[in-house]
C-alpha positions as CSV (number, residue, x, y, z in Angstrom):
1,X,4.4,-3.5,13.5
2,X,7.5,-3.5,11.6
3,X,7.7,0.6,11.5
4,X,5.8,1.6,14.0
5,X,2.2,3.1,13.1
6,X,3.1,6.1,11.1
7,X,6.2,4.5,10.0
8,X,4.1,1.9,8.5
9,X,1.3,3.8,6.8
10,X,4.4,6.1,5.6
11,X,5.8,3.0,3.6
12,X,2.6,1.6,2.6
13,X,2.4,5.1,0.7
14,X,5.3,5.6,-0.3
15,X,5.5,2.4,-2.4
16,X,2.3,3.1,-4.0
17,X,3.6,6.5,-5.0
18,X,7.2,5.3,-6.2
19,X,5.8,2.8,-8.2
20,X,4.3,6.0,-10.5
21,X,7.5,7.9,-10.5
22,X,9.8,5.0,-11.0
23,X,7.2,4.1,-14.0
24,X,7.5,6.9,-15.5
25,X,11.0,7.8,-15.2
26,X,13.0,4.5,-15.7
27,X,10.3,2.8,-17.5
28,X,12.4,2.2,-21.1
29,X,10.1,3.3,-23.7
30,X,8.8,6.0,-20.8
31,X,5.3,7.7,-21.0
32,X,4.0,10.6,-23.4
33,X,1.9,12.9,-21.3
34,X,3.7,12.5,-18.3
35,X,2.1,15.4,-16.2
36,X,-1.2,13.6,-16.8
37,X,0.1,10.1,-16.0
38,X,1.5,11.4,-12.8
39,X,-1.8,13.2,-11.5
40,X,-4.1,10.5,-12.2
41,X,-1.2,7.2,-10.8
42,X,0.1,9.2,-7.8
43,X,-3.3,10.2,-6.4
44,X,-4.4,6.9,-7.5
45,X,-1.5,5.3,-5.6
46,X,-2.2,7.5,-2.0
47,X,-5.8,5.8,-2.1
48,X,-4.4,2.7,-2.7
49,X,-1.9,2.7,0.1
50,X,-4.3,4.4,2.6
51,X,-6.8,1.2,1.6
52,X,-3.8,-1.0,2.0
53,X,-3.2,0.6,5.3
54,X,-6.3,0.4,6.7
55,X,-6.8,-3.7,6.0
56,X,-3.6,-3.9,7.5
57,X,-4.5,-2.4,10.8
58,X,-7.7,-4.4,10.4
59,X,-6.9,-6.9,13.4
60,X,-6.3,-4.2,15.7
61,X,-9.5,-3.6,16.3
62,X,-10.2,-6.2,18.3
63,X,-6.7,-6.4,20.4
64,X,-7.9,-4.7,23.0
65,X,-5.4,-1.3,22.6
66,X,-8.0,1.4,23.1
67,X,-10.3,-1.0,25.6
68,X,-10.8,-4.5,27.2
69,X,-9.9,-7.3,24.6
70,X,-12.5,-9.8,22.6
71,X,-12.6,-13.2,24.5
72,X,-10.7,-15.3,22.0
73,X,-7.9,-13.2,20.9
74,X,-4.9,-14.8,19.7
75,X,-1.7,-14.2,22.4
76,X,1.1,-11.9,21.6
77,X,3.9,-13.5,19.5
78,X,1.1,-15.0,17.3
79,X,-0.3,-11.4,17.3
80,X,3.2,-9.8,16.1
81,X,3.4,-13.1,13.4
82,X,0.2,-12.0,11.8
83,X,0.8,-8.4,11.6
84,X,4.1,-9.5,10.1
85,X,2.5,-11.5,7.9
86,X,0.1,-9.0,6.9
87,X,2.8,-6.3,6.2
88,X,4.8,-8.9,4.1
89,X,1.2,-9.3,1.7
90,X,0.7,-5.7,1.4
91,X,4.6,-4.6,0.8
92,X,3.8,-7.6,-2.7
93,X,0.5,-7.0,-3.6
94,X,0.4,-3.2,-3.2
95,X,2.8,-2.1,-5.8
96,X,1.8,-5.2,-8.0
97,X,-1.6,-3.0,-8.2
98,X,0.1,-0.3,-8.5
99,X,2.0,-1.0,-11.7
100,X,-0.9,-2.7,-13.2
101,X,-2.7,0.3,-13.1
102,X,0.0,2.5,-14.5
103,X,0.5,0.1,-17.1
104,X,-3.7,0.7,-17.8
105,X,-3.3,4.3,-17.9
106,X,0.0,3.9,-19.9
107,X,-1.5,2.3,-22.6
108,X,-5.1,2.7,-22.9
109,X,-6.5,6.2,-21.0
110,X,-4.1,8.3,-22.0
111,X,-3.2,6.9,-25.8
């Protein structure tokens, strides 16, 4: 993993909860009931990045770090390629959800 474990789940979050913040903040036209927006996208965003989080770590389970590994299991450099791989996905798609769902909130819930 690119962070380490916590190091990873920390920057899953983070992003999620930026995306809010930088939304509301540097946005141009910027948002009317900010308080609101913020308590509904930043709560919004630590459940997305935990779920983000937890589909990364998703082929751990199976690697054999806690017990005897599944026959089958891929060999180590391909191992590091696909977590890297899956780290790249979530670091795009995470706050891509993010902002579409402030962008919601922006303009319909809280109008």
């Amino acid at each position: 993993m690119t962070f380490g474990f916590a190091g990873t789940l920390g920057a899953m979050v983070g992003l999620c909860v930026l995306v809010p913040l930088g939304y509301a903040f540097v946005w141009p036209r910027g948002v009317p009931r900010i308080s609101s927006f913020l308590l509904i996208t930043v709560i919004v965003g630590v459940a997305v990045g935990a779920i983000g989080f937890y589909w990364f770590i998703g082929p751990l389970q199976d690697a054999g770090i806690s017990g005897q590994a599944q026959p089958g299991v891929i060999d180590a450099r391909a191992f590091a390629e696909l977590m890297n791989r899956r780290f790249l996905v979530a670091l795009v798609l995470l706050p891509l959800l993010q902002a579409m769902f402030c962008r919601f909130i922006d303009q319909r819930a809280l109008k």
